[in-house]
DOBA-299438 format. One record per residue (C-alpha): x, y, z; residue in one letter. Coordinates in steps of 0.2 Angstrom, whole numbers, padded with zeros to 4 digits, always signed. Layout:
REM residues N
XYZA/...
This chain:
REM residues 347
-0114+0422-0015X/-0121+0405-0016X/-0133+0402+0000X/-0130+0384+0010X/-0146+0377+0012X/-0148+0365+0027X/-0153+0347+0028X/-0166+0342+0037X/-0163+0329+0052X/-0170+0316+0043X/-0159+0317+0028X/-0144+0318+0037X/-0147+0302+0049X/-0150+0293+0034X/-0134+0300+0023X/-0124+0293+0036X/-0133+0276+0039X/-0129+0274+0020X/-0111+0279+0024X/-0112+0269+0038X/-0116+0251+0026X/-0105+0257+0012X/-0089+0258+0025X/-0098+0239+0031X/-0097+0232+0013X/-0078+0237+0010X/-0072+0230+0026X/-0080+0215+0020X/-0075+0214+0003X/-0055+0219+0010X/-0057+0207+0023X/-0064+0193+0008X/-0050+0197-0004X/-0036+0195+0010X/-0042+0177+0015X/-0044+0172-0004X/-0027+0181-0006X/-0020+0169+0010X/-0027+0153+0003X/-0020+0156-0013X/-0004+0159-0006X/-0005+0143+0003X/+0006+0129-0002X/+0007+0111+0003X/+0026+0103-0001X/+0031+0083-0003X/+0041+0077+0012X/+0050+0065-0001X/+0047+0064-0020X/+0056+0053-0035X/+0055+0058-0054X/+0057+0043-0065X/+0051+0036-0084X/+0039+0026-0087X/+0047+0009-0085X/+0055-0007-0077X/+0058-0013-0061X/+0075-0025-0056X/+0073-0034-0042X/+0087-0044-0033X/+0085-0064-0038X/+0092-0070-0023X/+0099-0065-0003X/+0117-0055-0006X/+0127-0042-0006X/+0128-0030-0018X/+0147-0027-0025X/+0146-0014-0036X/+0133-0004-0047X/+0141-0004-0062X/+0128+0008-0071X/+0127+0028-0066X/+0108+0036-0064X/+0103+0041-0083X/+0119+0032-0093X/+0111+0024-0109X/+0113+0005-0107X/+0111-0010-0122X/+0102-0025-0120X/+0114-0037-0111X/+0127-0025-0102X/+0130-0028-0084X/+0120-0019-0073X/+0123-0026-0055X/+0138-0036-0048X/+0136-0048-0033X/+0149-0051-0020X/+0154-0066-0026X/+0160-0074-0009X/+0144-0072-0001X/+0134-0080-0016X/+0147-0096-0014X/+0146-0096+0006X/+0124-0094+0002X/+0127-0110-0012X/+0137-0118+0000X/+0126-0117+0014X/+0110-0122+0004X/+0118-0138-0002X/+0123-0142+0016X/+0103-0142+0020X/+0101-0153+0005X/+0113-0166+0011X/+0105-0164+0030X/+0086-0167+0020X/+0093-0184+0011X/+0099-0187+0029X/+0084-0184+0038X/+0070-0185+0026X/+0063-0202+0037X/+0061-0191+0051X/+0050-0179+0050X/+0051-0170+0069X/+0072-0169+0063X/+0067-0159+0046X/+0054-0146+0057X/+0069-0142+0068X/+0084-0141+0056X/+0074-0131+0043X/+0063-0119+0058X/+0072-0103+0050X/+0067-0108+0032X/+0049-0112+0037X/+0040-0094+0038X/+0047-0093+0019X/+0041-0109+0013X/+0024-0109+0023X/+0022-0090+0022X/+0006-0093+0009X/-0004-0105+0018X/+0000-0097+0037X/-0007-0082+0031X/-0022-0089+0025X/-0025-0099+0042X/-0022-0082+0050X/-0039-0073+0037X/-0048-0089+0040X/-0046-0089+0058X/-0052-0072+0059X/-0064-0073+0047X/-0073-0089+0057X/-0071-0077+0073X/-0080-0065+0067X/-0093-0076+0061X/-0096-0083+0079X/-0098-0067+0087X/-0112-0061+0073X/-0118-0078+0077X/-0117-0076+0099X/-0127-0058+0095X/-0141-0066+0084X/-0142-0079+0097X/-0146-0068+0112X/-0159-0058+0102X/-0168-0074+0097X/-0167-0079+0113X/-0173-0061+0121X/-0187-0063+0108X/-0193-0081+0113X/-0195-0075+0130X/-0205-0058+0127X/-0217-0069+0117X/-0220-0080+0133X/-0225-0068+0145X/-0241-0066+0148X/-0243-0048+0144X/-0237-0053+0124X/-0253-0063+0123X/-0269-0053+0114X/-0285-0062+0114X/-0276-0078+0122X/-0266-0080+0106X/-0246-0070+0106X/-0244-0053+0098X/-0242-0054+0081X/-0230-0041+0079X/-0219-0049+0093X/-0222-0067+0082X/-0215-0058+0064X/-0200-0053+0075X/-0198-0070+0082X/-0198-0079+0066X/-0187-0066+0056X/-0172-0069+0071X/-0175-0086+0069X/-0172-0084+0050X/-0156-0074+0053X/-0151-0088+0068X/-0151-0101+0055X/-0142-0091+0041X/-0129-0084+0055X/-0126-0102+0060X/-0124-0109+0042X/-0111-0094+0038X/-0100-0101+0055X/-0100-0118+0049X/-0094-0112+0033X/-0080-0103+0039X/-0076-0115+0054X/-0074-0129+0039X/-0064-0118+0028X/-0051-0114+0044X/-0051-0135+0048X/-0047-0137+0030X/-0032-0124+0030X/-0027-0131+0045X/-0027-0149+0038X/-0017-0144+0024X/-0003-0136+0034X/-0002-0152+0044X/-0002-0162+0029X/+0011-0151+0020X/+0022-0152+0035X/+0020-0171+0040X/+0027-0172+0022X/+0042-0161+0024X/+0053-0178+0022X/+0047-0183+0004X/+0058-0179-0013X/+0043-0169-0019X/+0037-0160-0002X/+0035-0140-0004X/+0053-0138+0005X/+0063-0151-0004X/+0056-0139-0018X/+0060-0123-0012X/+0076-0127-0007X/+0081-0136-0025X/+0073-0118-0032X/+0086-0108-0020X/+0100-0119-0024X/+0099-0116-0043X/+0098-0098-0042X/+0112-0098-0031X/+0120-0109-0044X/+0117-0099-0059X/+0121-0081-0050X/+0138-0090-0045X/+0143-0093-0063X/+0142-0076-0069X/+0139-0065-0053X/+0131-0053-0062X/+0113-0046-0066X/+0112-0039-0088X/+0100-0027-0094X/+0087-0036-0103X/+0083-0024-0115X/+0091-0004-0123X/+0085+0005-0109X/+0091+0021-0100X/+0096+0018-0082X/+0085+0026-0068X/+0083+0028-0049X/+0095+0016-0038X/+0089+0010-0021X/+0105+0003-0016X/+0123+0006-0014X/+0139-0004-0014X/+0139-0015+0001X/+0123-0019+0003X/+0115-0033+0009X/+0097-0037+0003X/+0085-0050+0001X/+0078-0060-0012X/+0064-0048-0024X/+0072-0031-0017X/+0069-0019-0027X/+0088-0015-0034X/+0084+0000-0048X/+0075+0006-0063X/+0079+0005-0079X/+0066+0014-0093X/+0065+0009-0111X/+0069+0020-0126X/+0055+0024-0129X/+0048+0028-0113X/+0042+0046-0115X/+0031+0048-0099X/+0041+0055-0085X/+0029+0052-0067X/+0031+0058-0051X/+0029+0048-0037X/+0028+0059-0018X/+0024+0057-0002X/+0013+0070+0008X/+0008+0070+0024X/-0011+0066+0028X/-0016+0084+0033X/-0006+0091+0017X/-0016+0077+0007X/-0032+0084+0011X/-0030+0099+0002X/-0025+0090-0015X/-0036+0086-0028X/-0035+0074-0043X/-0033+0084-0059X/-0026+0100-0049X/-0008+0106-0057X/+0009+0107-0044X/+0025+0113-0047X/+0040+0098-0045X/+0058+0106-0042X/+0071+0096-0049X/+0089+0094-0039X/+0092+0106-0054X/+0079+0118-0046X/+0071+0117-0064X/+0053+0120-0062X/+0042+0107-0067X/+0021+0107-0071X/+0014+0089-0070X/-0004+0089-0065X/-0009+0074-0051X/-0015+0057-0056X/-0020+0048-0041X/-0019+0050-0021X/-0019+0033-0012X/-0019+0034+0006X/-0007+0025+0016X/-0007+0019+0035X/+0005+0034+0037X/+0007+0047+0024X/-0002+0047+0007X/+0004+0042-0009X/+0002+0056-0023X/+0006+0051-0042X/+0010+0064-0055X/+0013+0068-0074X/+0023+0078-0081X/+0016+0091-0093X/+0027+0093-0106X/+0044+0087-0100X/+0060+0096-0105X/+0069+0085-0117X/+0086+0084-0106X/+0076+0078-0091X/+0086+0064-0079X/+0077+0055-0067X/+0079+0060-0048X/+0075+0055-0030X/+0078+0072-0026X/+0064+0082-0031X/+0050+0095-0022X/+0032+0094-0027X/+0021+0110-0019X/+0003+0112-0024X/-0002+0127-0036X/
């Protein structure tokens, strides 16, 4: 019979310190797979996504209502086929109206004060360029006299520390307190130039606004312009009623629906060329979902027709409430239709 042979106390207290830090290490390494395990299975999911070919916008050349889109999402259309058809009543009453203010402009074109308050709805439209640069001027030249009001107290804080009589060394002013004198007066100067600037830039903006609306009554005044551009539109979609496909394309995404009213350069639909053969993804995450994206990184995009997609991400471009995330498809299905109806989650 085998005799057992005891351990001394030493031994043993150190067999099971050694159990002890081996049990330590495979919590550890359980408990570091299970959180690589949970961010891996961590997803973050477009709250709206559009798949869609490489290809060209139609935008609505005047105000309207849209009669009818003639042309389903992914039907091939030729160069010239109708795409769009205008509510023909509402582009006569819109021709209708504009040529009334072209009769009221020939009535009133002597008397300036009469134009500002017939045409006050039209205004914002045909002084939206120069208002908005007033309004970046304006704030630019503000921005510039407060920098200007803060160099100014410094400087002058500065000029009075260098008068009292403790600033003085030898009966001549600290040198140190001198340099710093100088290089405010420097930056009061500069500070004072780049106001003038700015003011002058504003009072020139302003001048042209007064000038380009004291002229409102002449034949070639920015609104006697605008509204001539206007009326030929509306002429020339009266004709025909219709917006034609300017080229072979395949048609795309529609952002409106029978009945519609829009504006002038709404976006209507996509067409895409023939030979488009990129198909991009365009999706909306929120801003905490954005975080955890990457440029490069591959994501899944389920089509309408739960058909699972790669496309790896392009771009992410931040937006005042969501981000923007652009994708490619990796090697698109041959049978592929664009959608507005799509998933994208993050691999």
């Amino acid at each position: 019979m085998k005799k057992l042979k005891a351990l001394p106390t030493a031994k043993i207290q150190n067999m099971a310190v050694i159990k002890q830090k081996i049990l330590i290490v495979g919590v550890s390494l359980c408990l570091l797979l299970a959180f690589v395990l949970f961010l891996l299975s961590q997803s973050v999911t477009s709250q709206k996504a559009e798949l869609t070919k490489e290809g060209e916008a139609i935008y609505s050349p005047v105000d309207g209502i849209i009669f009818e889109m003639l042309i389903p999402k992914g039907k091939n259309i030729r160069k010239g086929d109708a795409l769009i058809h205008f509510d023909p009543a509402y582009i006569r009453s819109k021709a209708a109206e504009i040529q009334g203010y072209l009769q009221l402009f020939s009535e009133n074109r002597h008397n300036a004060g009469t134009l500002k308050q017939i045409f006050k709805p039209l205004l914002a439209d045909v002084f939206s360029g120069i208002t908005q640069e007033i309004i970046q001027l304006s704030e630019t030249e503000a921005k510039k006299l407060k920098e200007l009001q803060e160099i100014v107290r410094e400087h002058t804080k500065a000029q009075v520390a260098m008068r009292r009589p403790q600033s003085f060394i030898d009966g001549k002013p600290d040198p140190e307190l001198v340099k710093k004198e100088q290089d405010l007066q420097k930056k009061h100067e500069e500070a004072e130039e780049a106001y003038q600037t700015a003011s002058l830039a504003r009072a020139a903006a302003d001048k042209k606004y007064r000038d380009l609306t004291n002229s409102l009554g002449q034949p070639n005044s920015i609104l006697y312009r605008y509204l001539e551009e206007e009326y030929n539109k509306s002429l020339v979609l009266q004709k025909n009623e219709y917006i034609y496909a300017p080229f072979n394309a395949v048609a795309g995404i529609q952002y409106v629906n029978n009945g519609a009213i829009v504006k002038k350069d709404e976006l209507l639909m996509e067409i895409h060329p023939e030979n488009a053969e990129e198909w991009w993804v365009l999706a909306e995450f929120s801003k905490n979902d954005a975080k955890k994206l990457k440029k490069r990184e591959l994501c899944t995009v389920l089509t309408e027709d739960k058909e699972k997609l790669t496309a790896r991400i392009f771009s992410i471009e931040d937006k005042q409430e969501y981000a923007l995330v652009k994708l490619y498809i990796l090697n698109p299905p041959q049978n592929l239709k664009a959608s507005r109806f799509v998933t994208v989650k993050s691999k």
